[in-house]
C-alpha positions in Angstrom: 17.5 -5.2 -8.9 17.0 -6.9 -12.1 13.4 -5.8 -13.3 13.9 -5.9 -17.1 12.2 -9.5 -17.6 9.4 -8.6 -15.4 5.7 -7.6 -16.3 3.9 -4.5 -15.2 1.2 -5.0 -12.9 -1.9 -3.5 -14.4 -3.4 -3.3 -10.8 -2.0 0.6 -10.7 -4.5 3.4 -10.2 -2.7 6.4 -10.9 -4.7 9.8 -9.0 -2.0 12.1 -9.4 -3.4 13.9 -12.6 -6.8 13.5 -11.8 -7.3 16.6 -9.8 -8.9 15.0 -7.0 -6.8 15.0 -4.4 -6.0 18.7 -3.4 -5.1 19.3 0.3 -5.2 22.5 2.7 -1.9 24.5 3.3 0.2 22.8 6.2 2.5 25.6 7.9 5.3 23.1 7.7 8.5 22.4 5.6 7.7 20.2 2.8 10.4 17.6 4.2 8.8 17.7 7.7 5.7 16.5 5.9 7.2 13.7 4.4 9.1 12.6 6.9 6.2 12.5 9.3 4.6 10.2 6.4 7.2 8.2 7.0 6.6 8.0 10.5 3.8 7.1 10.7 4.1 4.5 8.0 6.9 3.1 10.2 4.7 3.6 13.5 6.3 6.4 15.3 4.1 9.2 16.7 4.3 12.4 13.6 4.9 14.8 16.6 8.1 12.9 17.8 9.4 13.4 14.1 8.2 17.1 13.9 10.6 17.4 17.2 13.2 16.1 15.7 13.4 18.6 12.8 13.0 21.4 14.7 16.2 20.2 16.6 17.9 20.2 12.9 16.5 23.5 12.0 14.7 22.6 9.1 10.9 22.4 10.5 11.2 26.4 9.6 12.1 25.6 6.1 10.5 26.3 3.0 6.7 26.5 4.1 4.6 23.9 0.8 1.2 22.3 0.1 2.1 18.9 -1.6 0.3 19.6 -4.5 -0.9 17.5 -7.9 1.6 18.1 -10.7 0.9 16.6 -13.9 2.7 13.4 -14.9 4.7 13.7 -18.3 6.3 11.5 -20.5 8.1 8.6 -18.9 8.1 7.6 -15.5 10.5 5.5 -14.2 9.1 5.4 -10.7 5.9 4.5 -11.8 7.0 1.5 -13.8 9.4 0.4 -11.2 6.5 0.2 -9.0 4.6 -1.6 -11.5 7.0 -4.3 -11.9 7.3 -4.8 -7.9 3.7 -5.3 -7.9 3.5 -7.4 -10.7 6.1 -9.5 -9.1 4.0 -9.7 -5.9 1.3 -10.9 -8.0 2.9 -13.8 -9.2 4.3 -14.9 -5.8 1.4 -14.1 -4.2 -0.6 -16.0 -7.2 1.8 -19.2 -6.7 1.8 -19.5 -3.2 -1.8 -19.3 -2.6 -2.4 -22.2 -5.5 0.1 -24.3 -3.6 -2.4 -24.0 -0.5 -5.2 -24.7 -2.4 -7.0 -20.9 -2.3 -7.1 -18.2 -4.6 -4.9 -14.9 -4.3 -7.3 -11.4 -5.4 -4.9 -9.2 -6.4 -4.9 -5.6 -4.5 -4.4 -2.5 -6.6 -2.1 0.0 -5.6 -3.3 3.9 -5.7 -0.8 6.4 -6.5 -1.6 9.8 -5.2 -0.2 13.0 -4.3 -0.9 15.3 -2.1 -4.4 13.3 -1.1 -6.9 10.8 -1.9 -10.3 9.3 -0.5 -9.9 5.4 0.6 -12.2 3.6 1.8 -10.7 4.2 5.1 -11.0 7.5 5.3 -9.6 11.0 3.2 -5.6 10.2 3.4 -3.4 13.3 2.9 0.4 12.7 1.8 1.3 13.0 6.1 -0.4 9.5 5.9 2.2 7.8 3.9 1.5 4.3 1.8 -0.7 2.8 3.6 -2.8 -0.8 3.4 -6.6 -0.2 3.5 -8.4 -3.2 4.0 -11.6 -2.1 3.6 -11.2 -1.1 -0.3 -8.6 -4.0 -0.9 -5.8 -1.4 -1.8 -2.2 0.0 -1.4 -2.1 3.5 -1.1 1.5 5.6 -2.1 3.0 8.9 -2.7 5.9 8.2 -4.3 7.9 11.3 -2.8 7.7 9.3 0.1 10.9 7.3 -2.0 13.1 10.6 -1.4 12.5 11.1 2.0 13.0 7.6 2.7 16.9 8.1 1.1 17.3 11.7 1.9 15.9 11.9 5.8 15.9 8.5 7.1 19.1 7.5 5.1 17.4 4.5 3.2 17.9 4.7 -0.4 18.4 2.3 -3.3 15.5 0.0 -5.6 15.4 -2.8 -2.9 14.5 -0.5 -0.2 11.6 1.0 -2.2 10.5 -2.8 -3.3 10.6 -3.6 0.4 8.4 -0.5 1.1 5.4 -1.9 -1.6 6.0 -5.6 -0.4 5.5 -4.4 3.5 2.1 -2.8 2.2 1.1 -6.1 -0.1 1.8 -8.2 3.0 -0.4 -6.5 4.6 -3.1 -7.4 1.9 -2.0 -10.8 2.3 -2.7 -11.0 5.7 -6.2 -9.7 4.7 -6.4 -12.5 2.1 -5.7 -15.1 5.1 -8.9 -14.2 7.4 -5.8 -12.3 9.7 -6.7 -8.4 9.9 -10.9 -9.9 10.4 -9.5 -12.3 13.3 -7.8 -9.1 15.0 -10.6 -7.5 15.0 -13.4 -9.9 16.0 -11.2 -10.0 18.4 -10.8 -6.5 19.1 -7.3 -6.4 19.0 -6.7 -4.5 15.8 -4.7 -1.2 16.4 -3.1 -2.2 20.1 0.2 -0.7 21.0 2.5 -2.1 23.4 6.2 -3.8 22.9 3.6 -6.9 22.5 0.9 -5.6 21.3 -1.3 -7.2 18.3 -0.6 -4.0 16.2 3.6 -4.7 16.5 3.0 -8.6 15.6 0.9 -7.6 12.5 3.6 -4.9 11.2 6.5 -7.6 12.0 4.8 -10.4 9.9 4.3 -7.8 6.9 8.1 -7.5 7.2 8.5 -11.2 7.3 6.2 -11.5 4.6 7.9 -8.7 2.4 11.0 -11.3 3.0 8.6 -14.5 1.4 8.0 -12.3 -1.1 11.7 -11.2 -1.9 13.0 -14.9 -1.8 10.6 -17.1 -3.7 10.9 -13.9 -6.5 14.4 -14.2 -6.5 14.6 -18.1 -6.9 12.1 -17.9 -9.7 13.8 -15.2 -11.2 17.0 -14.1 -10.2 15.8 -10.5 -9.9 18.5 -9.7 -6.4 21.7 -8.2 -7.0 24.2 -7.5 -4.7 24.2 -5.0 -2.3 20.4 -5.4 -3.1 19.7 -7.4 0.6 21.7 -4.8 2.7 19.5 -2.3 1.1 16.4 -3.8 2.4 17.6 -4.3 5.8 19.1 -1.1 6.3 15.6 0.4 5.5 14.0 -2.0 8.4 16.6 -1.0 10.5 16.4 2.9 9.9 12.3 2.9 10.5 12.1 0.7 13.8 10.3 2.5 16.6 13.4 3.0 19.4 15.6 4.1 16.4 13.4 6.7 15.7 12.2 7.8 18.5 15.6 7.6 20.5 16.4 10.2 17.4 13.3 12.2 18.0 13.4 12.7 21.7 16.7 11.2 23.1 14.6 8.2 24.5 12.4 5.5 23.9 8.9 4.6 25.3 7.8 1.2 24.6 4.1 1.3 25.3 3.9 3.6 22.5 5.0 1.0 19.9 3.4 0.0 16.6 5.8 -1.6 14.5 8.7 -2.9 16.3 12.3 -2.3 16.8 14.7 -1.8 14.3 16.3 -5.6 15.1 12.8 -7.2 15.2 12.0 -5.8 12.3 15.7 -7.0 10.5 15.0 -10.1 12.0 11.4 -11.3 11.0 12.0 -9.6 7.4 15.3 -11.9 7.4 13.3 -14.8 8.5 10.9 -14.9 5.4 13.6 -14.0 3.7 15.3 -16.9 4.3 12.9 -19.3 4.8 10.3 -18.2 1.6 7.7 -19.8 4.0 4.5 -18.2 5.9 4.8 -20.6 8.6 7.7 -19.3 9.4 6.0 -15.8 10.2 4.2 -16.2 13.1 4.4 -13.4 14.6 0.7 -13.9 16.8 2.3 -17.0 18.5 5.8 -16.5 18.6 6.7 -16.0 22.8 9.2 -13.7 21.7 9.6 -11.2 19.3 
């Protein structure tokens, strides 16, 4: 990706030095944490992950507590981040003017090992996560390693898509979507077709908005960049990883979709750069 010409977002709250966010031992290998942050990040059940490293031979491994570690000198990660967001900001900031309404920006926590949302005390098994409540993106950014190393999704457009899925989220939030689902109390329903699969899809379509109108206003895609990005939605969708996890897949137990919906409503914003386009609450079939 080309990220040199673009500003930092100053949105970034950074908890990982601030001592706050200590955890208890976990009697489980520092990647099987991780990975089941991943998990449930990408809507699969932690336990069907745990399974799945214990079929590996690594749930045994190397026993940690994801601790704080202090932060020094420079940290490419961080700014990387940074940049993403501040991108997001001015799509976000653009689009919204074009519909006559006014985009608040979110801020984006990093933490490690834990932190206290306003959803609730989040340890790292969490993974990023959009809180609604506080208005903010919440991300451990060893969850970028795992991500490569376990679920074989590596490269800068894949951790951009990662931060885009969560902002979507916010913009949904921004829209009046996330209150509607739950006047309606629909917010959290699993199912092949359930309101919590149409939400995650449209974050993924809206991560594509996102990526398009950023790259037609600045040319910030390279190539090999797009495959990145839809290899990570395909490696995270629900049958892939539970079929990997237990050698089958239950759909009632679905939360974010499967690993072609998710490709193909992160392809349709991405090709379209449009909201109407992301539907997911109407569309017949997903």
């Amino acid at each position: 990706m080309r990220l040199d010409g673009e500003r930092e977002s100053t949105n970034i709250d950074d908890e990982r030095t601030s001592g706050g966010g200590g955890r208890a031992p976990l009697k489980i290998g520092i990647g099987g944490i991780l990975l089941a942050l991943g998990a449930l990040y990408f809507g699969v059940d932690p336990k069907l992950v745990f399974s799945l490293l214990e079929g590996s031979g690594s749930s045994g491994q190397q026993s940690a507590v994801v601790a704080q570690q202090p932060v020094q000198g420079p940290d490419p990660q961080k700014q990387f981040i940074a940049r993403i967001l501040g991108s997001t900001e001015n799509v976000w900031t653009s689009y919204f003017q074009q519909m006559g309404r006014t985009y608040h920006e979110p801020r984006l926590v990093l933490f490690s090992g834990g932190t206290q949302s306003a959803c609730g005390y989040a340890q790292t098994s969490v993974g990023p996560f959009y809180c609604p409540a506080d208005h903010k993106v919440y991300l451990d950014l060893a969850f970028f390693q795992e991500l490569k190393n376990r679920l074989g999704a590596g490269g800068d457009f894949a951790r951009a898509y990662v931060v885009a899925h969560e902002v979507g989220h916010h913009v949904q939030n921004e829209l009046g979507i996330m209150a509607q689902l739950d006047r309606q109390g629909l917010e959290g329903q699993r199912g092949a077709t359930g309101a919590s699969v149409r939400t995650e899809l449209q974050a993924d379509c809206f991560a594509g908005v996102w990526a398009r109108r950023a790259n037609d206003a600045r040319n910030i895609l390279q190539a090999g960049d797009i495959e990145q990005g839809l290899n990570a939605a395909s490696a995270v969708g629900d049958d892939r990883l539970e079929r990997q996890a237990q050698g089958s897949i239950v759909p009632d137990s679905f939360t974010h979709g499967t690993s072609a919906q998710r490709v193909n409503w992160f392809s349709r914003g991405l090709k379209s750069g449009d909201i109407r386009q992301c539907d997911t609450f109407s569309a017949p079939a997903l």
